[in-house]
VMD Tcl script that draws the C-alpha trace (Angstrom):
set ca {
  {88.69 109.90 114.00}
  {85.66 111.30 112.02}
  {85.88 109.47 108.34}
  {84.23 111.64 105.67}
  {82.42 109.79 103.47}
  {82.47 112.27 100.67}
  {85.93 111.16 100.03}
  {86.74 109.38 96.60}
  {89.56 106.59 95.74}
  {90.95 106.54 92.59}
  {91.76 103.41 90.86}
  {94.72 103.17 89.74}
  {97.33 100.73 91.05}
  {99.16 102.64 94.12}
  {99.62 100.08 96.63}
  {101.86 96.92 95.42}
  {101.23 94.91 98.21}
  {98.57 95.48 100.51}
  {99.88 92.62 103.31}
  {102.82 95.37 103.64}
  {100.99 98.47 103.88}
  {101.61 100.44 106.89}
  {99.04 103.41 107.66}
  {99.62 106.64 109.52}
  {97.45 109.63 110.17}
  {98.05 113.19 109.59}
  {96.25 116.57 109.40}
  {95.47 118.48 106.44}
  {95.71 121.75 105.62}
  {93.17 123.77 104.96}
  {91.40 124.62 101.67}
  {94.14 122.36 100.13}
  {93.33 119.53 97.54}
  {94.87 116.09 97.91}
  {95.34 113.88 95.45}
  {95.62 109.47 96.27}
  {99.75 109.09 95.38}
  {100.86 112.68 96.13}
  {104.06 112.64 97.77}
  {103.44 114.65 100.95}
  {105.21 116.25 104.26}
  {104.80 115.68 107.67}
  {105.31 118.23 110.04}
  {106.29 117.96 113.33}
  {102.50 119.54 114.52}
  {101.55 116.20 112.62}
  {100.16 118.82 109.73}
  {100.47 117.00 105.66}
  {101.70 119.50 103.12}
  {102.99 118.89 99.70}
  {106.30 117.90 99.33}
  {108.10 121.05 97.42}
  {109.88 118.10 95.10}
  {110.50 114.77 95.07}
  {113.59 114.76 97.90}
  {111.35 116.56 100.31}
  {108.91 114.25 101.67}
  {107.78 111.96 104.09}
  {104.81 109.76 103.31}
  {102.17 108.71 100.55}
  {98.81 110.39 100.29}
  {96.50 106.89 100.54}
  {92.71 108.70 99.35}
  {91.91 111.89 97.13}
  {90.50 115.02 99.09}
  {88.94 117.72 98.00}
  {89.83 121.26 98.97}
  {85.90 122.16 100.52}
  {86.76 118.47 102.40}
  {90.11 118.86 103.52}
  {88.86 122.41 105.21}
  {85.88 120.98 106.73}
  {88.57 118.09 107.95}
  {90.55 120.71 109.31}
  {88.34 122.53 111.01}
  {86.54 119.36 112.58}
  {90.04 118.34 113.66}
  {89.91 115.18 111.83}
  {93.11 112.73 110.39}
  {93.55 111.25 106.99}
  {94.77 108.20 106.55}
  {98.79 108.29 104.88}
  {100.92 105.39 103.91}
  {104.10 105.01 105.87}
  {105.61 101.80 104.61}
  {105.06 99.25 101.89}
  {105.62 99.12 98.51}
  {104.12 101.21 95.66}
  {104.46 102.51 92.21}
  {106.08 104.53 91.81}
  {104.42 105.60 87.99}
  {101.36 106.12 90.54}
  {103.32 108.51 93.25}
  {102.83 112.62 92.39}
  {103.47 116.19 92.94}
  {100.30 117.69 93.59}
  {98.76 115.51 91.63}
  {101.06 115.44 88.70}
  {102.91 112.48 87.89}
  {106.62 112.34 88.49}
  {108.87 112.22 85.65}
  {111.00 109.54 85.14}
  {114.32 111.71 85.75}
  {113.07 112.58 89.13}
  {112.87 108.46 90.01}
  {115.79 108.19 91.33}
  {115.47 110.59 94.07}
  {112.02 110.00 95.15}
  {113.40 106.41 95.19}
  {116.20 107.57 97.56}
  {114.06 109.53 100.19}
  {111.50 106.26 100.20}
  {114.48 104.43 101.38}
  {114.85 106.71 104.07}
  {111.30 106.61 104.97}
  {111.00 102.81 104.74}
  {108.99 102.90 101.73}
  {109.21 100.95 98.82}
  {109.09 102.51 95.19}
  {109.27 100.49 92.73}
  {108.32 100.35 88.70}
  {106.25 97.15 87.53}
}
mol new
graphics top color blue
foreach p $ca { graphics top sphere $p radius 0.5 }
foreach p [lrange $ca 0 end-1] q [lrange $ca 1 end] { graphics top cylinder $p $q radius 0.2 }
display resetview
């Protein structure tokens, strides 16, 4: 896996407990932007897209990405990192990269369930 160093991490409080966090890898798409928290889709070529709401995806974006870096990603083959279990906040989790409102908590609270994630407020 080729790590691009380019990459930035917000710092905003995501991760609740980092002992639980479990990390998968996906593709990106390219000339698409990632932002650390967006809810995201996993297909079954193991390619992230954004969830189309919050009952529609499948794991936690863990770092921001760029859209030059997520082509040159792409093109170079290369994984991001993606959360796949633990717990998080979920005033930190988003839409591409907008912040879900609180009427859609419930939901995105239900499909974390499903994916053995953890979304909780603090």
């Amino acid at each position: 896996m080729t790590d691009f160093p380019n990459t930035t991490r917000t710092t905003e409080l995501l991760s609740l407990n980092m002992e639980k966090e479990r990390i998968g890898y996906g593709l990106v798409t390219t000339a698409t932007a990632y932002k650390k928290g967006d809810l995201l889709a996993l297909s079954e070529a193991n390619v992230l897209t954004h969830a189309t709401d919050e009952k529609t995806w499948d794991v936690i974006c863990e770092r921001d990405i760029s859209a030059d870096q997520a082509t040159a990603m792409a093109t170079a083959g290369s994984k991001t990192p993606v959360y796949i279990g633990g717990d998080f906040n979920i005033e930190s989790v988003s839409l591409v990269g907008v912040k879900l409102t609180t009427a859609k908590y419930a939901a995105a609270q239900a499909k974390a369930t499903k994916n053995r994630i953890n979304l909780l407020k603090v």
